[in-house]
N, C-alpha and C positions, 0 to 999 in steps of 0.2 A: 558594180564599181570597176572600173579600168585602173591599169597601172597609172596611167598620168592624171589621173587621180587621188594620189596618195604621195605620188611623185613626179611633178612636170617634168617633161621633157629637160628642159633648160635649168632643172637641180639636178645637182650632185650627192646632196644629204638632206636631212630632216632628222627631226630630236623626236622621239617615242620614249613615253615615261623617263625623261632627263638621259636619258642615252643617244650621242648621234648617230642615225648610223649611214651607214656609203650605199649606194648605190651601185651594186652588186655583189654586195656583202652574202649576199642567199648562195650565189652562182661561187663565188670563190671558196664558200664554206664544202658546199659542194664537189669544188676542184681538190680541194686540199683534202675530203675525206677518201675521196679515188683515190689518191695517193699514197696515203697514211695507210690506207689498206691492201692496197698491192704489194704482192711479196717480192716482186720482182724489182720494186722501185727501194733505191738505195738507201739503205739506213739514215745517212746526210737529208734525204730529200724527205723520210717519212715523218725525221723529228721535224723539224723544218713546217712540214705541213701538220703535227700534233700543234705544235706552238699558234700557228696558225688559227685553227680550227678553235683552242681553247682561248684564244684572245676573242674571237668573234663571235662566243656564246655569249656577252651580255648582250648584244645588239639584236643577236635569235630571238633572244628570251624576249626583249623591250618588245620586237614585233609583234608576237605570240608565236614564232614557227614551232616553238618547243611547248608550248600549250596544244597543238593542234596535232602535231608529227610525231611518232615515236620508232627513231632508229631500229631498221630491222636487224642490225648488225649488234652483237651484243658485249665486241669490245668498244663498240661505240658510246653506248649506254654509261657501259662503265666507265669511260672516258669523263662524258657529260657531266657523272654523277660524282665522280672523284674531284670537279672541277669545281663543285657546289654550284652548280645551277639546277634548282630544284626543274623538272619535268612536270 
C-alpha cells in the first residue's frame, strides 16, 4: 500500500473509526514531541506543544500509530497514558 492510497493526493483528511484526521497530523505530532522535550525550548512553547500533542492522540489512536508504536521516551508514555488513551 502507498500513501495515496489511504490518502490522495488532492485530500486533505479522511474519518478512521469516526475520527477525522489531517493530513499531517503524524509529522506535527512528531514536531510538537521535539519540542515538548527539548529543554532548551521555552516553557510557553513546551506547554504549547503538550496541548498539542494531547489534542492529536485521538486521531493517532483512530490510525492505529499507537497500536503499533510504543514511545521510547518514558515522560511520553506518561503523558499518553495520563491522557487516557489506552496503548
Amino acid at each position: 500500500m502507498r500513501a495515496e492510497d489511504v490518502l490522495a493526493d488532492d485530500t486533505n483528511e479522511a474519518t478512521f473509526d469516526g475520527v477525522t484526521v489531517r493530513k499531517g497530523t503524524v509529522g506535527a505530532f512528531l514536531a510538537n514531541v521535539r519540542v515538548w522535550s527539548d529543554s532548551t525550548a521555552s516553557k510557553d512553547d513546551q506547554l504549547l506543544a503538550e496541548r498539542e500533542i494531547i489534542q492529536s492522540l485521538p486521531a493517532l489512536k483512530a490510525i492505529g500509530l499507537l497500536d503499533v508504536f510504543e514511545p521510547k521516551d518514558f515522560r511520553l508514555r506518561e503523558l499518553i497514558a495520563k491522557a487516557g488513551v489506552p496503548q
